[in-house]
N, C-alpha and C positions, 0 to 999 in steps of 0.2 A: 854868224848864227842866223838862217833863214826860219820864218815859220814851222812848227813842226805840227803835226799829229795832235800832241799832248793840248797844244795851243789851241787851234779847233775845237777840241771836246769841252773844253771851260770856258771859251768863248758862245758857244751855245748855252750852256749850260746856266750863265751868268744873265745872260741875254732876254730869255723866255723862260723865268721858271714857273709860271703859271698856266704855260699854254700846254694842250695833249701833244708830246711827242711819239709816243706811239701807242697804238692799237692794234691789239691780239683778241680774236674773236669776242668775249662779252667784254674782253678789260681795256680798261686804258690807263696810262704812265704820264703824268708831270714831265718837264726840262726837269725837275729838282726830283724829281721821283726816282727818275732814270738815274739823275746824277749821284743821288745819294746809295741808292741801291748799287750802283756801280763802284762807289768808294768802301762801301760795308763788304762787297766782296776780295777789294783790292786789297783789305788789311785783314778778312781770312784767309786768302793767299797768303799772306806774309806770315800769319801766325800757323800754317799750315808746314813753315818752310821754304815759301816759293821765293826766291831773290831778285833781284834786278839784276837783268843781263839771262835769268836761267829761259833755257827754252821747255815750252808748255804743249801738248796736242790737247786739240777740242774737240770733241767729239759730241755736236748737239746737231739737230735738226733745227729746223725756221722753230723760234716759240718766244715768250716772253725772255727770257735769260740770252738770248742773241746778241743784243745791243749792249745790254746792262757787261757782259763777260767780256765783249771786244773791250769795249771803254775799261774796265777792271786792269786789263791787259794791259794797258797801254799810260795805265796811272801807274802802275807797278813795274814799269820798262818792260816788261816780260818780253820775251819773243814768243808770239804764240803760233801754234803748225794747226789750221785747219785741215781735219780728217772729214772727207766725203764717207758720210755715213751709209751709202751704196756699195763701197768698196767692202772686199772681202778681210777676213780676220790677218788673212797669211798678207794680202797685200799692205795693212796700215803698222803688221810687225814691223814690215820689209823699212817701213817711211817710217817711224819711231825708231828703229836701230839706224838708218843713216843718219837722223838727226841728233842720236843720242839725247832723246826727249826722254827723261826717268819722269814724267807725273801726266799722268789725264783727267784733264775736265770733262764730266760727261754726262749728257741729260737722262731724267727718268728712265725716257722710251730706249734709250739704249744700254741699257744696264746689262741685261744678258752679253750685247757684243762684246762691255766693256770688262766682265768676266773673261769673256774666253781669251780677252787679249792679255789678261793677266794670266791667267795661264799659261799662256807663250811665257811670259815676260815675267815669274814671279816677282823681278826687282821694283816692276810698274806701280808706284804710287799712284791711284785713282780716288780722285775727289769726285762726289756725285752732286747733282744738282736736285734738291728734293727727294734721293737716293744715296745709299751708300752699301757696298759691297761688307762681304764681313772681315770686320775688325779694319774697316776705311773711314771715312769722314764724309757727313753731307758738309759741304760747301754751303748752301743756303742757307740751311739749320745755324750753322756757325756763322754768317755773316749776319745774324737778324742782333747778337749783341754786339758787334764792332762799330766803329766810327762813321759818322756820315760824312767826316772829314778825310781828302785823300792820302793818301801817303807822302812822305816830303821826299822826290827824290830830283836831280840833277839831270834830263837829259840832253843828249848830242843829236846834230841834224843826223850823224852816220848810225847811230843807233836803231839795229833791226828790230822791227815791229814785229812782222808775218814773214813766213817760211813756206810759201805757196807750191804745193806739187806738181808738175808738169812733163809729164813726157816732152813735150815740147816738138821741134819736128822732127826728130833722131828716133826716137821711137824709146828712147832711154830715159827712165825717169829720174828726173831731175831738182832743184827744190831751191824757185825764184826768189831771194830774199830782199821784200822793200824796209826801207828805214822812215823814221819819224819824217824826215826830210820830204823822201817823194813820196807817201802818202798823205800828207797836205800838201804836194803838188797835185795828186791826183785829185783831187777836191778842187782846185781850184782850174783843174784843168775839164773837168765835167762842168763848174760855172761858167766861164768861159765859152766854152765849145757847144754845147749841148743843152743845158740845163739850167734856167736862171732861177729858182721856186721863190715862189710870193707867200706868204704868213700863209693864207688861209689853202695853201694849197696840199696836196696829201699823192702820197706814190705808194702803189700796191705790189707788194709782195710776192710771190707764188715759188717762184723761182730759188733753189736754196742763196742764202745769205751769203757763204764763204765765195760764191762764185760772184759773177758780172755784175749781179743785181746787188750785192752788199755795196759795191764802190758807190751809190745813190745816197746811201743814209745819211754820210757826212755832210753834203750839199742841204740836204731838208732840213737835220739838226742845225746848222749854222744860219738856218732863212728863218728857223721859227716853224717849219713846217712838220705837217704828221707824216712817219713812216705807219703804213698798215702794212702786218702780217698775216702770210697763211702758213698752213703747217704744211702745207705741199700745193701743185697745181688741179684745183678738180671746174673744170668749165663752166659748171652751174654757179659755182658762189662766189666764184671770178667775177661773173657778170652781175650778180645782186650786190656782189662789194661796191663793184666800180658807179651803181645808181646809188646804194647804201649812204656811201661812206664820201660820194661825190669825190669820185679819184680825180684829180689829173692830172696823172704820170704813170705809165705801165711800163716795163721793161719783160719784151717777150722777145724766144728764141723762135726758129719758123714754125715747129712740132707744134707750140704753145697757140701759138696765130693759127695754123688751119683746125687746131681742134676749135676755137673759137666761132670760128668761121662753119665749121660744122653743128654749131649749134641751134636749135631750132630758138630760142629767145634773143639770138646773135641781133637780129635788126629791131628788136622790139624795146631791148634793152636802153634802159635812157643813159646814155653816154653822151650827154652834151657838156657834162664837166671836165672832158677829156682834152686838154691841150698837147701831152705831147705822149706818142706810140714810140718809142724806142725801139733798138729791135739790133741783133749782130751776134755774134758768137760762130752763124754758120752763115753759108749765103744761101737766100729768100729765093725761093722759086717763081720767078715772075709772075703766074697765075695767082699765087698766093697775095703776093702786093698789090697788085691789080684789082682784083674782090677786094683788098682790105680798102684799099684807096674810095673802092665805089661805096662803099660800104661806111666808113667813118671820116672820109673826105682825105685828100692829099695833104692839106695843113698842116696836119699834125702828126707824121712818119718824120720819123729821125733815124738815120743810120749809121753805127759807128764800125770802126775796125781797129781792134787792138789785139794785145794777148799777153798771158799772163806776167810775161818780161816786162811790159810796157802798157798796162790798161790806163783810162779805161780808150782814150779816142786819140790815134796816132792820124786817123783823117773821120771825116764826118760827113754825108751824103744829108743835105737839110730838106725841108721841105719842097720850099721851091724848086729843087732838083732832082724832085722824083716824078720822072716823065721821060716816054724815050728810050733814046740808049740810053742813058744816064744809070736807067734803073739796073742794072749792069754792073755799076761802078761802085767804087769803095768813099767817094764825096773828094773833099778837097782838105789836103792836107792841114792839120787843126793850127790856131794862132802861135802857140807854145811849142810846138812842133817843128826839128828839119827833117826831111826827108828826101834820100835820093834813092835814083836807081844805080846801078853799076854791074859790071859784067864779072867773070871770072877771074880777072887781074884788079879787079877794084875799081877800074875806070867807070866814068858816069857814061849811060849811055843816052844815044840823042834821045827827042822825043819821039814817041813813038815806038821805040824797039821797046822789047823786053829785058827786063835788068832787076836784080837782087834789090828789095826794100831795105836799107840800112835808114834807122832812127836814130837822132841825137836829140834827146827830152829832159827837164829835171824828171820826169815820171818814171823813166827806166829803173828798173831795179839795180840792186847795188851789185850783184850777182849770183852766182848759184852758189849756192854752200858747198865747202870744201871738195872743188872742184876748176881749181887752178889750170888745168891746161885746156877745158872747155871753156873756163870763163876768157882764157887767149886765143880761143876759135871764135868766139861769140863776139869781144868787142876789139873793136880795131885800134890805133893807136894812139888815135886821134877823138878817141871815144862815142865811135858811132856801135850802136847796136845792132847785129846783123841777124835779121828775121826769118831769113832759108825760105822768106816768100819770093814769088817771081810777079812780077806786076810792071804794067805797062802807065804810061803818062798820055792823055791825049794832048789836044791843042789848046784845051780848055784848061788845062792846070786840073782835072780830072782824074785819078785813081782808079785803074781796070786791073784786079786782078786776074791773073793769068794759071799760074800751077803754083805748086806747093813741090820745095825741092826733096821733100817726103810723100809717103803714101799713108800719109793720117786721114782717117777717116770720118768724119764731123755728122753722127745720127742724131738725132733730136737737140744739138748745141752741145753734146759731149765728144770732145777727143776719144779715139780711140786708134792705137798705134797696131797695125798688122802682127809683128814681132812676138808680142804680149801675147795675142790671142791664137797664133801659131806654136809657139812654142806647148802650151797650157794643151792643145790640141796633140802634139805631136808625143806625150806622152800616153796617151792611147795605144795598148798592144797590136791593134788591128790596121793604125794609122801607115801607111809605109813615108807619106809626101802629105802636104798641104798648105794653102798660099789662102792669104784673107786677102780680102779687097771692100771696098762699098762700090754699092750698085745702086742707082736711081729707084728711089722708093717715095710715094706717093705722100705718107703721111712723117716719115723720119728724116725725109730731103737725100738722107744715105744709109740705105741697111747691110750692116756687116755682114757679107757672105763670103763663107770656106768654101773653097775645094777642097774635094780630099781624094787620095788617090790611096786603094786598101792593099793589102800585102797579101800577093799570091797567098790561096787557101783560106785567108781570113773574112768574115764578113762583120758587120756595126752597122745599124738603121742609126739614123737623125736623133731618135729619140735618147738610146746608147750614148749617143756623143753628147747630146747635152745634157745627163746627169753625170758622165765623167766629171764634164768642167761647172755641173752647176756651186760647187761650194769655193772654185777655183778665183773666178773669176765675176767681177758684178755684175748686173744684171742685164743692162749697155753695151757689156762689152761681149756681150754673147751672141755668135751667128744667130740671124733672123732667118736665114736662108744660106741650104748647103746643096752642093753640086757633087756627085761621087763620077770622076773621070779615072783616066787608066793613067793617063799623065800629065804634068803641072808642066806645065808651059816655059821654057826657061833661053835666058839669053844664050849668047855664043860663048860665056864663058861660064856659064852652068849657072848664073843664078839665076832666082827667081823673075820672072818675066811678068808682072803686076798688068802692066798697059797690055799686053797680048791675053792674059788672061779674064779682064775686064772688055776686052772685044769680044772674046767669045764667048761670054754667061750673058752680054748684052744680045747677041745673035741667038742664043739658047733660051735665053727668057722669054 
């Protein structure tokens, strides 16, 4: 029995119950506040129904109930499935029927969604949060008389926590599952690697909770430190927070950094409480680092590279090694961490060449849910995890990556699979062909652009095509830019020709 999950959250909890753990605009929450609000909902889950071992979807945005519902979770074994509340109704069916998730948590703001997804789904039990649908249950309501004591239950290091979504690089969506086990690896592998917080210290929010930026909280809960939330990313009160609330720790993806950077209070802004700029999801456009660098000093950029199989930091790029080529690279692979490269047959290759990222970490997930002959593509036999990155080693023990053995495309720090957004396209009557790619974009690092090629006789404007797919698809995953050609570019054996077609939108641009 290694450390778990469950161990963490009481270990804080026990620790600091009189210091602010978190801060939601005018409010702030106790260690004990948090903790006990998180027990009163663990035992209206259970008088609700919800068991130990059952899988749960959540469907909240960043707010007060964020922290309190993971830790709920996680007192009550539940396996819970974060739903990205950007995604479309037809898409979170799609992830609720592969999960065979029968109950939803869901905040206020999203009440209508969580209607229409009952609708699909009449069998969907949905609990609301300071909301309840007719003839459902508010969950708040009902945890305000339950216990401030947890639930008594037994768990296992293998015991799945989160059910994480991921197209991954297949372009097939998929559904990462970690256990108690490695999500207090991952905690300790963010201290470790990245992140040590001191009491008085505080990490700012913007970014949603389910993604990169939630792996932070457990680190600040365990130091005694505050998590600040926002309800989303807006640049003005980003920068008032970070003087406000004397942040120092930001986790931004690159979208998040040049909109900052385009701000006109950006150098006025008292940011001297700032110790450490985080920053990964997609790769930083050197321009962009370079202003941030002059701008908030080198010190404090931190860079990690992981992905949802394996968050949060498989290698980490530190301070002192952002200068240079350097800035180029993926850091040095993390202490907890092995990592090789290897070629098509498995072999490692020397330094220097290009070769396949395989990971062996306690951080790894356990695997993909019910998906036995991926999860024996995925890990090898010896248990390394294979990441379909291609990435280079220099002499310096250095991390370059190279390609991606997919054509995903990474705009503002969100995955986006061609496949998905092709297909959703190709349902158009007017459609005959069409290939997505990302193309070099200024503020998104990569904007998804179609071709499309129309069907003798037929015509469709831009505009056509994006109310087709507006209810289709989120809002991310939608062309920013389309191209109308007579032909899609294709290999010698008919398929789509991605790299030919991203030469020529780039010569057409």
């Amino acid at each position: 029995m290694t450390t778990t999950y469950l161990d963490l959250i009481n270990r804080g909890a026990k620790a600091y119950p009189n210091r602010t753990a978190i801060v939601y605009r005018d409010q702030s929450f106790t260690f004990r506040e948090v903790d006990e609000l998180s027990s009163r909902l663990a035992n209206a889950m259970s008088a609700s129904g919800i068991k130990q071992g059952n899988c749960i979807a959540l469907l909240l945005n960043n707010g007060p109930y964020s922290v309190p519902v993971d830790f709920a979770c996680v007192k009550n074994g539940i396996n819970r499935v974060p739903l990205n509340s950007r995604l479309s109704v037809r898409e979170h069916t799609k992830m609720l029927q592969e999960t065979g998730a029968q109950m939803l948590i869901f905040g206020s703001d999203l009440a209508d969604h969580a209607a229409a997804l009952k609708a699909e789904m009449p069998e969907l039990k949905c609990l609301g949060l300071d909301s309840k649908l007719e003839g459902g249950v508010d969950l708040a309501e009902a945890a305000r008389t339950q216990s401030t004591e947890a639930p008594e239950i037994t768990v296992q290091d293998s015991d799945v926590v989160a059910t994480l979504f991921t197209s991954g690089t297949t372009g097939t969506l998929k559904a990462a599952q970690h256990t108690q086990a490695s999500y207090a690896a991952i905690c300790k592998n963010v201290l470790m690697n990245v992140i040590s917080p001191e009491h008085d210290d505080a990490m700012l929010h913007a970014a949603s909770l389910i993604h990169a930026s939630g792996v932070f909280v457990l680190p600040f809960w365990l130091r005694g430190a505050r998590t600040v939330i926002m309800d989303s990313f807006d640049p003005t009160l980003y920068l008032e927070l970070i003087a406000k609330e004397k942040i120092t720790a930001i986790n931004l993806v690159p979208t998040m950094l040049q909109m900052l950077l385009g701000h006109p209070q950006v150098e006025s802004t008292d940011a001297s409480s700032l110790k450490h700029i985080i920053y990964g999801a997609s790769p930083m456009p050197r321009p962009v680092i370079e202003k941030a660098m002059e701008i908030w000093g080198q010190e404090r950029f931190w860079q990690y590279y992981g992905q949802t199989e394996c968050p949060l930091g498989m290698t980490v790029l530190r301070p002192e090694d952002h200068h240079d080529d350097l800035l180029g690279s993926c850091g040095r692979p993390c202490v907890d961490v092995e990592l090789r490269l290897v070629d098509e047959a498995g072999n490692v290759v020397p330094e220097g060449q290009p070769g396949e990222i395989l990971v062996r970490t306690p951080i790894t997930m356990k695997g993909y849910y019910n998906a036995p002959e991926l999860n024996a593509e995925t890990f090898t036999e010896d248990g390394w995890l294979r990441t379909r990155d291609v990435a280079v080693f220099d002499e310096r023990g250095f991390l370059h990556m190279k390609d991606r053995t997919s054509d995903m495309i990474i705009t503002g720090g969100y995955n986006v699979y061609p496949r998905e957004v092709e297909d959703v396209l190709m349902g158009h009557p007017a459609v005959a062909e069409c290939s997505v790619v990302g193309t070099k974009d200024e503020k998104w690092v990569e904007a998804v652009t179609a071709a499309i090629a129309v069907k003798p006789g037929s015509q469709v404007t831009e505009a056509e095509l994006l109310e087709f797919i507006s209810d289709q698809l989120a809002s991310y995953k939608k062309p920013r830019k389309f191209f109308f050609i007579d032909t899609i570019p294709k290999t010698a054996v008919g398929k789509l020709n991605r790299k030919a077609l991203r030469d020529m939108l780039a010569t057409a641009s």
